[in-house]
C-alpha angles and dihedrals in degrees: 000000000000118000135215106240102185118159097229090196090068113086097227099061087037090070100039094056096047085051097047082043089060092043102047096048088057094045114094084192097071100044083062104050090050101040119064111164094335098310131098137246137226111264100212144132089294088072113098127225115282102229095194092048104052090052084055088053109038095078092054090048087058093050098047101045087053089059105044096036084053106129112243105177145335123255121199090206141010121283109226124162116240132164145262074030129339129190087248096055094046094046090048097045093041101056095047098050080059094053099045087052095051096051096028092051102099089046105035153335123260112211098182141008109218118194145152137250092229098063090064097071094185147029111253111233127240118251117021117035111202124187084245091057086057090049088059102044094040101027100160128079098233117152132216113269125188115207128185106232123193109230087245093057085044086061089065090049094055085047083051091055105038092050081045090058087235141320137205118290148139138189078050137085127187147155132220123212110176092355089296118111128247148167091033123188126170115193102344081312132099107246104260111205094200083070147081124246131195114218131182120224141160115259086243086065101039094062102050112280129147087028090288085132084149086085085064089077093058113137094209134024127191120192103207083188086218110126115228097232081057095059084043092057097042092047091057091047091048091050099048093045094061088055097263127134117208116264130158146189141189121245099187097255099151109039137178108216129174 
């Protein structure tokens, strides 16, 4: 028996659920196809196309792939994540620090964005950029979080990242010598562990995901109630929109020295 495999965190199968939902439940047709004498039948390739079906949904389908195939940007090379640092990583990071800054700047600075390479589910292509391409690669709807971190519980993030082998981050540079971090500056400034320090974060993250348990001890959270795929999108636009293609290069802000 075949099975229907759709990944219900991706928008395009999300609306399409919700709309086959809406139309199964009104089509006498499928109820009798999977209901015989109070059992049910196998839903499976033997089943023949449901005509009626397929005209409710085509508009929708329309709609919905002019959306999700609109052009964003345009990359001059393909975004993969690598470690210690990865285009991917530094493009992601990168553009969210900015936009943290930007709506967080009337109520507080933000000195690093901190992420992980499991939250960007795919590389972005080069050339066309589409919104579906973002989907994929961002599927979640986490949002942007700001959190107030003391420079001793910083140290445990750097810890984190260096016994990690590196993560995604920007507004911090670091190097790690024998999994232990080095050499740390955040902003032009050495990391000063008497002091506070704001990071941006996904709400995944910040509250506890991916082991980072060290944002729990935050003494100040500020949902900014903007979802990172969002900034993603706007940033594209924005970019697009001054005339810049998207091109990105490695600084060495993260590095593995012996």
């Amino acid at each position: 028996m075949s099975r229907f495999n759709f990944q219900f965190s991706n928008f395009r199968y999300k609306y399409f659920f919700f709309l086959l939902a809406g139309i199964i439940l009104s089509c006498t047709s499928f109820s009798q196809i999977v209901r015989n004498n109070y059992s049910l039948n196998a839903i499976d390739s033997s089943l023949k196309d449901d005509s009626l079906m397929k005209s409710e949904i085509l508009p929708y389908k329309i709609k919905a792939d002019k959306i999700m195939n609109e052009v964003l940007a345009y990359s001059d090379q393909v975004l993969k994540g690598n470690q210690p640092e990865g285009l991917l990583g530094d493009f992601m990071s990168d553009l969210i620090l900015k936009s943290a800054k930007e709506h967080c700047a009337d109520t507080c600075s933000v000195d690093i964005c901190i992420l992980n390479n499991g939250g960007m589910r795919n590389p972005l292509p080069k050339g066309n950029i589409t919104r579906d391409n973002i989907f994929q690669f961002m599927p979640y709807e986490n949002e942007m979080v700001v959190l107030f971190i003391k420079g001793s519980d910083v140290s445990d993030i750097l810890n984190f990242i260096a016994n990690k082998g590196g993560i995604p981050v920007a507004g911090l540079r670091m190097k790690i010598k024998y999994q232990m971090p080095s050499d740390v500056m955040i902003g032009d400034k050495p990391f000063d562990e008497n002091k506070t320090y704001t990071i941006v974060t996904s709400d995944y993250l910040a509250n506890g995901g991916d082991n980072m348990t060290f944002f729990l001890k935050a003494t100040k959270k500020i949902n900014l109630g903007i979802k990172l795929r969002d900034a993603i999108i706007n940033y594209l636009q924005d970019e697009t929109k001054k005339g810049n293609s998207i091109n990105v290069k490695t600084d060495g802000r993260i590095q593995i020295v012996k």
